[in-house]
Every structure is written in structure tokens, then in C-alpha cells.
Residue frames as a rotation matrix with the C-alpha (Angstrom) as fourth column:
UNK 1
0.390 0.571 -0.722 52.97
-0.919 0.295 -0.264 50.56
0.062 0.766 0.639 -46.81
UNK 2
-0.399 -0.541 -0.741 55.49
-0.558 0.784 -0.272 47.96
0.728 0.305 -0.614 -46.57
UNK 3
-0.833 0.246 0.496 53.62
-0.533 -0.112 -0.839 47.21
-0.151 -0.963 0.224 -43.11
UNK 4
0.145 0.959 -0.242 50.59
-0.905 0.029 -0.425 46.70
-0.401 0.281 0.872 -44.98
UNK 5
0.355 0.057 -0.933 52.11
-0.736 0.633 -0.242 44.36
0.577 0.772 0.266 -47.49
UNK 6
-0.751 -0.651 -0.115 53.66
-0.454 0.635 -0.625 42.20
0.480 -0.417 -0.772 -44.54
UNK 7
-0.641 0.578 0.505 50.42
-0.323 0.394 -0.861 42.05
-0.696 -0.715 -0.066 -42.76
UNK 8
0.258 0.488 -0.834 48.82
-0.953 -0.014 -0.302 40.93
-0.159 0.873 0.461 -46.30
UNK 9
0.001 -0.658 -0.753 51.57
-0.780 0.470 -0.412 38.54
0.626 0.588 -0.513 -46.63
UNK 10
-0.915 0.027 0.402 50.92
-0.368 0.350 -0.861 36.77
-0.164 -0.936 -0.311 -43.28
UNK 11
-0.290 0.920 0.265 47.55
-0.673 0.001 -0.740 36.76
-0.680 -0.393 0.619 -43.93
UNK 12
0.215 0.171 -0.962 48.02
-0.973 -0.042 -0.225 35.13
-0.079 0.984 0.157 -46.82
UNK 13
-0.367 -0.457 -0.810 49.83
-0.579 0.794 -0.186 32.81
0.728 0.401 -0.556 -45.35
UNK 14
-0.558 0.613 0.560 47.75
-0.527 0.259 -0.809 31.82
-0.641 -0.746 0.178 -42.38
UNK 15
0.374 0.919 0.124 45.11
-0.513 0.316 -0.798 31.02
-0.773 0.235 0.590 -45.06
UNK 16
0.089 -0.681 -0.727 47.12
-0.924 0.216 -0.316 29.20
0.372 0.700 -0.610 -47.00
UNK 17
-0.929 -0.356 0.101 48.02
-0.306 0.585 -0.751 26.79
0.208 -0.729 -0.652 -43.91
UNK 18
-0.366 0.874 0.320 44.25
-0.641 0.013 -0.768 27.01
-0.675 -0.486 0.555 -43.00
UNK 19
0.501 0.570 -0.651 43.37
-0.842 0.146 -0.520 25.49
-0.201 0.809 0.553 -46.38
UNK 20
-0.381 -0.375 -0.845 45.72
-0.310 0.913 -0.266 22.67
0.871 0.161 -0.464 -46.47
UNK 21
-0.891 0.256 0.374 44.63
-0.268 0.367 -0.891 21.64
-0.365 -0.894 -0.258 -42.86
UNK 22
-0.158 0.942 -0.295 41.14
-0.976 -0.195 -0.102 22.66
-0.153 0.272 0.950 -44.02
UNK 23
0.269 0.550 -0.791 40.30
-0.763 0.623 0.174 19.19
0.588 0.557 0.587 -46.44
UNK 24
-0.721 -0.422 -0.550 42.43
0.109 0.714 -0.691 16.88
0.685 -0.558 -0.469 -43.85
UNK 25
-0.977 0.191 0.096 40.21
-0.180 -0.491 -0.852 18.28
-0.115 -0.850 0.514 -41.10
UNK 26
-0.193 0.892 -0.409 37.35
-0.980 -0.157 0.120 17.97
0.043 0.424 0.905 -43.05
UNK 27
0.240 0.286 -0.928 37.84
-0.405 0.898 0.172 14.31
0.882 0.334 0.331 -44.10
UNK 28
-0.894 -0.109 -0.436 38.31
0.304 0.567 -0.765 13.47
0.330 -0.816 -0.474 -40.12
UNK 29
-0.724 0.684 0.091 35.53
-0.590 -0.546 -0.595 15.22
-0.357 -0.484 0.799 -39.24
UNK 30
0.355 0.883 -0.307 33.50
-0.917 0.392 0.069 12.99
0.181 0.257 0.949 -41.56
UNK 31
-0.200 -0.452 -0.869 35.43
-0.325 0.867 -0.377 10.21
0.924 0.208 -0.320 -40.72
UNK 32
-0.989 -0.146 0.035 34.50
-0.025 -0.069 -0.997 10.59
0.148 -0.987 0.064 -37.33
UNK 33
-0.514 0.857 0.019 31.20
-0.626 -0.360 -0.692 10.96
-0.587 -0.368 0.722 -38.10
UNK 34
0.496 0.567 -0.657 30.49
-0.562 0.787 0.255 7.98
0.662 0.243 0.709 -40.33
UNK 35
-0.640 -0.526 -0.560 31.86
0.035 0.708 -0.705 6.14
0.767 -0.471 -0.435 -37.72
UNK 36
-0.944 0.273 0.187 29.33
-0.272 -0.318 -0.908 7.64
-0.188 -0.908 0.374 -35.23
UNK 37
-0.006 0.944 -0.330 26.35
-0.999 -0.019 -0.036 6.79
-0.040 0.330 0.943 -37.56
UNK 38
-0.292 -0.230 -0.928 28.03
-0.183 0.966 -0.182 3.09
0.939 0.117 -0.324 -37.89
UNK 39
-0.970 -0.243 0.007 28.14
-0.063 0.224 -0.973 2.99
0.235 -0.944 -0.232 -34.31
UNK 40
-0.657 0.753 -0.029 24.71
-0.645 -0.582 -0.495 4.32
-0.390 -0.306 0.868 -34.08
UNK 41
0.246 0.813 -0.527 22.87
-0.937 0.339 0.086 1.99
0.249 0.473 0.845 -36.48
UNK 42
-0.321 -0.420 -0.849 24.65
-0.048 0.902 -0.429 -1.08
0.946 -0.097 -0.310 -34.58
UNK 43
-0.859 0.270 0.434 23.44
-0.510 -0.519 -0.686 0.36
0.040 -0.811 0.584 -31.57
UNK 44
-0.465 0.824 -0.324 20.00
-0.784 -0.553 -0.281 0.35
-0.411 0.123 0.903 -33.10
UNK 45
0.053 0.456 -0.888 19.92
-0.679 0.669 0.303 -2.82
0.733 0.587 0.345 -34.96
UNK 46
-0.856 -0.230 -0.464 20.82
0.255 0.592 -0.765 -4.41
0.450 -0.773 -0.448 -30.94
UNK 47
-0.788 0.584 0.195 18.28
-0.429 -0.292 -0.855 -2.61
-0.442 -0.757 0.481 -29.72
UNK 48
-0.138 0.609 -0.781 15.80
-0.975 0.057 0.217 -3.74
0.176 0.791 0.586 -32.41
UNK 49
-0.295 -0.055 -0.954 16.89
-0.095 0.995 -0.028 -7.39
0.951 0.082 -0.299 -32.43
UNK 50
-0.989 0.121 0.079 16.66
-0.061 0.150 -0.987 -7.30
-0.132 -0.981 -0.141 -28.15
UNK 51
-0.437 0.862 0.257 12.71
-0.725 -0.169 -0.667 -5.72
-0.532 -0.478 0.699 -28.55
UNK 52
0.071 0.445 -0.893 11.90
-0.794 0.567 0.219 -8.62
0.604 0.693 0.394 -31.31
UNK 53
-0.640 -0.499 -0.584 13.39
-0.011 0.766 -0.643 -10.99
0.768 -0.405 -0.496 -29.07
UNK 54
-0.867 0.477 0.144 11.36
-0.317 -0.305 -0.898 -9.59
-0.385 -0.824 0.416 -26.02
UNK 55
-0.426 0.743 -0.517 8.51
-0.868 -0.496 0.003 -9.38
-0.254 0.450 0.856 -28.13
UNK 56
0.123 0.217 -0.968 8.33
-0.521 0.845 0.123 -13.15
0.845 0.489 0.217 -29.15
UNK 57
-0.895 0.097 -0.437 9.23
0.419 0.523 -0.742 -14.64
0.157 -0.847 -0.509 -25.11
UNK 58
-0.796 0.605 0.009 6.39
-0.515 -0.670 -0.534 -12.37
-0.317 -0.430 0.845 -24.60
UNK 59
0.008 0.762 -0.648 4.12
-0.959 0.190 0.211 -14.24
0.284 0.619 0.732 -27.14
UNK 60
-0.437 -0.067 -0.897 5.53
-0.267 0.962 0.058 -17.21
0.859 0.264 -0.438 -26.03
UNK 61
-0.998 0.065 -0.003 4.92
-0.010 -0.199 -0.980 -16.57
-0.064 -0.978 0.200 -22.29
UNK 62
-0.658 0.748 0.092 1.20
-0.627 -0.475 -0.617 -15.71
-0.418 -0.464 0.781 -23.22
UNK 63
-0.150 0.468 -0.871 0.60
-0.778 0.488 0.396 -18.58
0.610 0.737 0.291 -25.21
UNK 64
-0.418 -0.118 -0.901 2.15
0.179 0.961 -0.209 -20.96
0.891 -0.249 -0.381 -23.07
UNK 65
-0.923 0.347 0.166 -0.19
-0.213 -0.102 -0.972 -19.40
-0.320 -0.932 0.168 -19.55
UNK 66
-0.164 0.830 -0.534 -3.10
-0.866 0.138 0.481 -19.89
0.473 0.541 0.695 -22.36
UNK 67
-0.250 -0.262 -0.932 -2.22
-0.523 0.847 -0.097 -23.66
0.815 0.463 -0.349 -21.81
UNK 68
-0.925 0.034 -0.379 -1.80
0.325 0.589 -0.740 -24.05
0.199 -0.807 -0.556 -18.34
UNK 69
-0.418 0.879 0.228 -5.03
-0.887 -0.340 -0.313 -21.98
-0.198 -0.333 0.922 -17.59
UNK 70
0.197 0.836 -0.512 -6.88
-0.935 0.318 0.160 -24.72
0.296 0.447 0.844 -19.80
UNK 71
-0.358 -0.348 -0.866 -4.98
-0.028 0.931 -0.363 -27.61
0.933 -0.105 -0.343 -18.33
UNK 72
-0.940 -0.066 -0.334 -6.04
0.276 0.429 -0.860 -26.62
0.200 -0.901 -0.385 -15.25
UNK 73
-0.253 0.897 -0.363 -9.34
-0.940 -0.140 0.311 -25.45
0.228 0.420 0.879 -16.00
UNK 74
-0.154 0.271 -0.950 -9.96
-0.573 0.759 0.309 -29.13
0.805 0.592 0.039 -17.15
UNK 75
-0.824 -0.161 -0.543 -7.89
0.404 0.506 -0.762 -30.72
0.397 -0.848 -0.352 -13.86
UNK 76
-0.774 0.562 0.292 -10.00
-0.581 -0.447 -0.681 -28.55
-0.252 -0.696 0.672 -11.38
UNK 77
0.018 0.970 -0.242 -13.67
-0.952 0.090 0.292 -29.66
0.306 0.225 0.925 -13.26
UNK 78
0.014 0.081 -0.997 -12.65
-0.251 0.965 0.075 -32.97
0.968 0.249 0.034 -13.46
UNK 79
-0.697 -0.361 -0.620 -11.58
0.176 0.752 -0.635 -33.04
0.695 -0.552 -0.461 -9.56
UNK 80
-0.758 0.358 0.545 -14.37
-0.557 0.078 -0.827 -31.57
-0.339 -0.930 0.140 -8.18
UNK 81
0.185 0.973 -0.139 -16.78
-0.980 0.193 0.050 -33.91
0.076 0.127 0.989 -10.45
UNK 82
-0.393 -0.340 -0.854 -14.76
-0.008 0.930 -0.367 -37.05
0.920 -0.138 -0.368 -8.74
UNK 83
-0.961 -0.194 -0.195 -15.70
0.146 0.242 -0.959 -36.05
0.233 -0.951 -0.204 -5.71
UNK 84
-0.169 0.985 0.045 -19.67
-0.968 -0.157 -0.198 -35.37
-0.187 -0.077 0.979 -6.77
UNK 85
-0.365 0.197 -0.910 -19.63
-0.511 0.775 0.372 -39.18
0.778 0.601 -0.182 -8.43
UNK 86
-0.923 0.264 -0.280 -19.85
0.384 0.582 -0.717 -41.11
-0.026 -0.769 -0.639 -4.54
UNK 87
-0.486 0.846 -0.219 -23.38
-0.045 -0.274 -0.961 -39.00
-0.873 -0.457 0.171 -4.16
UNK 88
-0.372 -0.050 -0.927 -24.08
-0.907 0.233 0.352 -39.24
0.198 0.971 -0.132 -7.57
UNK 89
-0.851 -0.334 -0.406 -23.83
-0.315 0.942 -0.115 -42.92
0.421 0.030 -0.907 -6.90
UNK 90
-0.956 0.272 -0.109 -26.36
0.253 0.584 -0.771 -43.19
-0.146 -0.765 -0.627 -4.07
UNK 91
-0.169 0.720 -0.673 -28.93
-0.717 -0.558 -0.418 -41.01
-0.676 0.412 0.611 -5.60
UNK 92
-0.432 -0.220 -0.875 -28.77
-0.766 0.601 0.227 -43.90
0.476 0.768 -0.428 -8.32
UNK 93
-0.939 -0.321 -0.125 -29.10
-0.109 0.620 -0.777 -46.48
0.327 -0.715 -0.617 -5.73
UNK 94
-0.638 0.758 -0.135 -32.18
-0.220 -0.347 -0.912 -44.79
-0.738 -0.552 0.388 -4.19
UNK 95
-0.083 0.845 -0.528 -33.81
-0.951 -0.226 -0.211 -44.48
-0.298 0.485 0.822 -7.14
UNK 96
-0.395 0.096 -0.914 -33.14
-0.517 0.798 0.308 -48.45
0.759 0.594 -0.266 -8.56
UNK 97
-0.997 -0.076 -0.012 -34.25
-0.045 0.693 -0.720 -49.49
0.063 -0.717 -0.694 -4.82
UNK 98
-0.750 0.661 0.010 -38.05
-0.312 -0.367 0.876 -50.25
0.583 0.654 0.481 -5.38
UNK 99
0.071 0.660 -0.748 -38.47
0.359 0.683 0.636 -51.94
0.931 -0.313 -0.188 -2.54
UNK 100
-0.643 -0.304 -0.703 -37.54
0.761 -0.146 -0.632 -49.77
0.090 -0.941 0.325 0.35
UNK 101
0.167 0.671 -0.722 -40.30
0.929 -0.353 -0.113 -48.23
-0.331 -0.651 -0.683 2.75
UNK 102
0.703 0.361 0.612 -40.97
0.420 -0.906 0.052 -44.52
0.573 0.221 -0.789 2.18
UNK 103
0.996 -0.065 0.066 -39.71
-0.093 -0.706 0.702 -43.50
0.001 -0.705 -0.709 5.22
UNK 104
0.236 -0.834 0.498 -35.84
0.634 0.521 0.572 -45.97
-0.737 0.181 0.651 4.37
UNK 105
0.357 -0.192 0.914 -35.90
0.896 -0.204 -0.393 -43.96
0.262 0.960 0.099 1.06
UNK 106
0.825 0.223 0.520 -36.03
0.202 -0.974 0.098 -40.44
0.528 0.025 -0.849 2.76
UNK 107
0.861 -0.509 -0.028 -33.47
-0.215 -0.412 0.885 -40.97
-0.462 -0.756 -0.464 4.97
UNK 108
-0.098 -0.894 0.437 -31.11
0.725 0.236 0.646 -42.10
-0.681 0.381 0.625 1.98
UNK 109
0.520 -0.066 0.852 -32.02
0.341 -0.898 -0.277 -38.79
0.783 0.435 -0.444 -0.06
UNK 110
0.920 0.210 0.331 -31.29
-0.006 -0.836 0.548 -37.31
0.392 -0.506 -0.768 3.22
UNK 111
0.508 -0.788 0.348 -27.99
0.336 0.553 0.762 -39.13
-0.793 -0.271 0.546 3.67
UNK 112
0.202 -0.511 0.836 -27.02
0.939 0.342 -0.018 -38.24
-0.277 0.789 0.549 0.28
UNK 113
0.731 0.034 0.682 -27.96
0.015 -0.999 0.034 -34.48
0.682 -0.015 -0.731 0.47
UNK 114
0.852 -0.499 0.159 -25.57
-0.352 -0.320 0.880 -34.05
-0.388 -0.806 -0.448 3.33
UNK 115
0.356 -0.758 0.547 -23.16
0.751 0.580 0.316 -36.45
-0.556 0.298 0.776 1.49
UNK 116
0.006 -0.196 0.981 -23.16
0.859 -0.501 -0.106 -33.47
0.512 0.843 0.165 -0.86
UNK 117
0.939 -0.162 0.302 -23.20
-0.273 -0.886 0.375 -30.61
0.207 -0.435 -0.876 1.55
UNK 118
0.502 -0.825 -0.260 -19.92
-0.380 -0.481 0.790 -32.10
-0.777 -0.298 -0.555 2.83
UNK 119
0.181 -0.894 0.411 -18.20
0.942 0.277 0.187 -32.56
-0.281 0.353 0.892 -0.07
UNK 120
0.275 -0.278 0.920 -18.90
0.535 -0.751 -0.387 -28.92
0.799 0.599 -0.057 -1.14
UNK 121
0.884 -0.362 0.295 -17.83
-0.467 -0.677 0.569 -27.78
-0.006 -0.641 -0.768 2.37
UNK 122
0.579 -0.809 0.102 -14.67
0.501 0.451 0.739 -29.51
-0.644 -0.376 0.666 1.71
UNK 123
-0.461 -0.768 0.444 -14.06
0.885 -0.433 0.170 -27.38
0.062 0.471 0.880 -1.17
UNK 124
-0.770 -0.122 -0.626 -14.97
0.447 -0.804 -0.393 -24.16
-0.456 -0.583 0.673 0.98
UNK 125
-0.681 0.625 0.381 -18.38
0.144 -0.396 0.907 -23.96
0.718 0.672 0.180 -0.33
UNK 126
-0.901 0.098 -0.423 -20.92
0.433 0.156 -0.888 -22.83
-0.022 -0.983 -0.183 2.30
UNK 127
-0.352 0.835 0.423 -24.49
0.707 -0.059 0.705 -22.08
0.613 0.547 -0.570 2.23
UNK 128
-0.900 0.186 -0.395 -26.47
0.070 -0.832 -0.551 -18.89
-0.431 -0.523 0.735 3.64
UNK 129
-0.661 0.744 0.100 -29.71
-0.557 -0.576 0.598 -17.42
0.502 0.340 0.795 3.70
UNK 130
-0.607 0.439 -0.663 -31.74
0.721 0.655 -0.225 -18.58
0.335 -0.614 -0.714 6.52
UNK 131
0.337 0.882 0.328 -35.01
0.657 -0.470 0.589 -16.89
0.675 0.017 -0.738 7.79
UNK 132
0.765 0.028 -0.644 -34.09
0.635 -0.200 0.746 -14.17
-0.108 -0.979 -0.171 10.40
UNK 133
-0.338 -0.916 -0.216 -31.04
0.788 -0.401 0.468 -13.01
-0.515 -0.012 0.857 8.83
UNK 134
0.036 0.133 -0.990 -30.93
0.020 -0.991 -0.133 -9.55
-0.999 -0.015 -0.039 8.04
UNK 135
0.753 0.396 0.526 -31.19
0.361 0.421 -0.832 -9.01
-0.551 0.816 0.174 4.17
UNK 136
0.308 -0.380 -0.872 -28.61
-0.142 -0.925 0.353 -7.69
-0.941 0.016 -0.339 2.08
UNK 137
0.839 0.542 -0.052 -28.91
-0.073 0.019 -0.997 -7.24
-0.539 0.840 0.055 -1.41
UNK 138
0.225 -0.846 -0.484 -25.47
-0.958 -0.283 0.049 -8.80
-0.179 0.452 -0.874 -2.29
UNK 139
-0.943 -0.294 0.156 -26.06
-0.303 0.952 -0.038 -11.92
-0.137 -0.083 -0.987 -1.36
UNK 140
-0.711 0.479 0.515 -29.85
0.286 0.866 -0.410 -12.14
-0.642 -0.144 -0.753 -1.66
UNK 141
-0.887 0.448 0.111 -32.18
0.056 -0.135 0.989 -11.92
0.458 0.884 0.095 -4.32
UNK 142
-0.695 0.718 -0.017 -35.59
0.098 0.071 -0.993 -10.77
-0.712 -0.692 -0.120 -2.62
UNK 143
-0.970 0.225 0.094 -38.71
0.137 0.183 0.974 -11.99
0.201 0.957 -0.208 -4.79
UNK 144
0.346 0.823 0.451 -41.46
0.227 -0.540 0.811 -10.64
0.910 -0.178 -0.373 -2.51
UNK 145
-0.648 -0.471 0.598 -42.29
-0.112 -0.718 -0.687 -8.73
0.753 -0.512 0.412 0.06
UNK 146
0.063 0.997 -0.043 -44.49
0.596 -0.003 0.803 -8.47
0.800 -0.077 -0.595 2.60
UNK 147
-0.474 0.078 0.877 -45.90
-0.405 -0.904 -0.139 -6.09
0.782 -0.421 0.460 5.43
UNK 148
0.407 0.715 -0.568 -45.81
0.148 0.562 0.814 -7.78
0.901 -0.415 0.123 8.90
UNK 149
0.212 -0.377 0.902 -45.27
-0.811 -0.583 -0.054 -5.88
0.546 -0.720 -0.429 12.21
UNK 150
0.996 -0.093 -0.014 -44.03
0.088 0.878 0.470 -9.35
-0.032 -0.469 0.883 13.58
UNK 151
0.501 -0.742 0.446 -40.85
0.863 0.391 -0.319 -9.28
0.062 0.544 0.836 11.23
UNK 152
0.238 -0.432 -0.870 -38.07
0.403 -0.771 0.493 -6.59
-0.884 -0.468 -0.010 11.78
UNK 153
0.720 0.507 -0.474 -37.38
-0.209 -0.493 -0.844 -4.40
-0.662 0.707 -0.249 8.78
UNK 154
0.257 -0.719 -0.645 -35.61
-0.806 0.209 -0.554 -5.91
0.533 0.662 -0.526 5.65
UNK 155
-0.251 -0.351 0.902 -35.61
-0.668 0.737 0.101 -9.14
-0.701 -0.578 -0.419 7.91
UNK 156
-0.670 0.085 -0.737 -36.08
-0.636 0.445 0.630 -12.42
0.382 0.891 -0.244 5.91
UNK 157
-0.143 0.558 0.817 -38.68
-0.896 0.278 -0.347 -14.39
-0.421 -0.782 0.460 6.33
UNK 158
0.651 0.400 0.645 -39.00
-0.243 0.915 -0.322 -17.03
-0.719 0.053 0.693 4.07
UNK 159
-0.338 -0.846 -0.413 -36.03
-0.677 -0.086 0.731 -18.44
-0.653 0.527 -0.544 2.16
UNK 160
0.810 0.457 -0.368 -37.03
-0.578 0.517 -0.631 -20.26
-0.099 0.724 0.683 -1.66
UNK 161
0.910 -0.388 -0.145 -33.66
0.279 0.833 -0.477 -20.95
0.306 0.394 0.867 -2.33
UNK 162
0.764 -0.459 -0.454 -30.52
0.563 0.130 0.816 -21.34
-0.315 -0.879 0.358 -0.78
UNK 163
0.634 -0.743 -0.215 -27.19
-0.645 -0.355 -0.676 -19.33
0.426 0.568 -0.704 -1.69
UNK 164
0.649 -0.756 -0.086 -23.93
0.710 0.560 0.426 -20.79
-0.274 -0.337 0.901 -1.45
UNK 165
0.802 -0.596 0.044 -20.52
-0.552 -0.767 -0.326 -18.94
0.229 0.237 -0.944 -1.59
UNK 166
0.604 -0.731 -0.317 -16.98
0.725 0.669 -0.162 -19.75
0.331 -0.132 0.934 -1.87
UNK 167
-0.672 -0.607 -0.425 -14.74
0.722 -0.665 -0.193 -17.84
-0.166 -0.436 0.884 0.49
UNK 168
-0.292 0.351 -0.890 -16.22
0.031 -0.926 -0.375 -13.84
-0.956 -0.138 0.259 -0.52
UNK 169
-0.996 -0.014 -0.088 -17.44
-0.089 0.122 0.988 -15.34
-0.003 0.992 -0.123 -3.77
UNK 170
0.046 0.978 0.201 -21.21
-0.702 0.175 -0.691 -15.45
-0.711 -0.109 0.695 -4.14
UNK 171
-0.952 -0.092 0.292 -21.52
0.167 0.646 0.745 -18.50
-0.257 0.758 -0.599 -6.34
UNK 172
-0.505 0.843 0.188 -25.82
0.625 0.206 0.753 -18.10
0.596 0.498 -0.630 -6.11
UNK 173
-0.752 0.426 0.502 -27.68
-0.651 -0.596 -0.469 -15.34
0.099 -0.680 0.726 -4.22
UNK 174
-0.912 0.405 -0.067 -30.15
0.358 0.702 -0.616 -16.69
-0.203 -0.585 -0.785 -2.08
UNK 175
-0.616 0.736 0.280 -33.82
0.337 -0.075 0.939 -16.40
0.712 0.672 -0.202 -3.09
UNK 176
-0.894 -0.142 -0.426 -35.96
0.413 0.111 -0.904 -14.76
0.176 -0.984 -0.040 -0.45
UNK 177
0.341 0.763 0.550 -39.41
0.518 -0.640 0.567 -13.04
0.784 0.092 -0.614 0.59
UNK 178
-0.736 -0.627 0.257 -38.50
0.224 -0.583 -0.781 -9.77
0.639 -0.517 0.569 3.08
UNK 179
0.689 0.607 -0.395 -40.74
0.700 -0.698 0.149 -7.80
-0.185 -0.380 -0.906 5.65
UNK 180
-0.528 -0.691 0.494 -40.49
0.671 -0.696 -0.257 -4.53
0.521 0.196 0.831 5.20
């Protein structure tokens, strides 16, 4: 019995010891853990403040490509209608000249048309669609047909209106009649 009461008495005191430790233990444990939530919501309020930050270069970034687009938007129009103004000019010319021969006039339309082919082949513009060429419904707009064992099939024969393209841009499909 006494055996008993020693292993009672031990036990008693074990849990004793266990209980004083016990509320120290405790109050590190939560010390340890509002510190981890501190840590945590400082964490968070960097990470927060970083994606606001992001979040506004972002806005600024897409405002400020808004800008240049339209600045250069503007530039472009403006330089390629400096460089229509010289033909522009002579087309003017022609028409105020009332006194020049029929045949003087045509060859200054025709001077002035070319004046304008090269300036748009200076800014890589380049017409197509010419009778003979083979049709192909990306680039031409076919607005009749017709049925003539002369003409190879889906060949063009008669072209209304030119296309033009810039580089693999179609700017206008050409207008055409086909054989088919």
C-alpha cells in the first residue's frame, strides 16, 4: 500500500510541476503566436501596398501608351498628308490652267498621277490587280463573271479598280470581272 501511496504522491507531484509550467507555457505559446499573426498581417499589408502600387504604374503605363498611340496617330496622318500636298498642288494648277491644249493638260494629270504613285510607293504602298493575273479572293473583289474559252479559269480579265497594299496589308481589294 505504501507503494501505492508513493506512486500517488509522485503523481501528484509531476502534476503539480506540470501546472505551474502549464500557464507560463501557455502564455509563450500565445506569445509566440501573436507575434506570428503580427508578423503575418505586416507581411500582408507589404504585400497589399506592393499590388496597389503595381496596380496604379499599371494604370499609369496604360494611360500614358493611350497618349503616345494618339501622338503618333496624329504625327503619322499629318506626315503622310505632307507628302500628298506637292500633287495636291499640281492637280490645282491643272485645273486653274485654262489655257493649256487638251493634249498639255493630260500629260499634267498624267504627271501628277505618277507624282502620286511614287509618293505612295515611298511609303511601301503598291498596287495589284492587272488583267491576266490569276484571281484570288483575298485580294480581289470579283463583280462579274463571264464564260469565255479564251480566258483561263478564275483568270481576270478586266480590272474596274485597282487594289493597293502595304507590305501583306490589303489596304483595297481590287475590283474585277473573272472567266470562269
Amino acid at each position: 500500500m505504501e507503494n501505492n501511496e508513493t506512486i500517488d504522491k509522485d503523481t501528484f507531484v509531476e502534476e503539480q510541476e506540470n501546472e505551474k509550467d502549464t500557464p507560463d507555457l501557455k502564455k509563450g505559446k500565445k506569445k509566440h503566436a501573436k507575434e506570428e499573426v503580427e508578423k503575418l498581417e505586416r507581411e500582408l499589408a507589404e504585400a497589399r501596398d506592393q499590388w496597389v502600387r503595381t496596380l496604379a504604374e499599371y494604370d499609369n503605363f496604360r494611360k500614358r501608351s493611350q497618349k503616345e498611340r494618339e501622338a503618333l496617330y496624329g504625327e503619322t496622318k499629318a506626315e503622310v498628308l505632307s507628302k500628298l500636298l506637292p500633287a495636291i498642288d499640281n492637280f490645282e494648277r491643272a485645273a486653274q490652267n485654262t489655257e493649256a491644249s487638251y493634249e498639255d493638260y493630260r500629260k499634267g494629270v498624267e504627271m501628277t498621277a505618277n507624282q502620286l504613285l511614287e509618293t505612295m510607293k515611298g511609303m511601301q504602298v503598291e498596287p495589284f490587280g492587272e488583267a491576266g493575273e490569276r484571281f484570288d479572293p483575298n485580294l480581289h473583289s470579283a463583280v462579274m463573271h463571264v464564260e469565255d474559252g479564251q480566258y483561263g479559269e478564275n483568270e481576270i480579265v478586266d480590272v474596274f479598280q485597282k487594289g493597293y497594299k502595304m507590305g501583306e496589308r490589303v489596304l483595297r481589294p481590287a475590283t474585277v470581272k473573272v472567266a470562269n
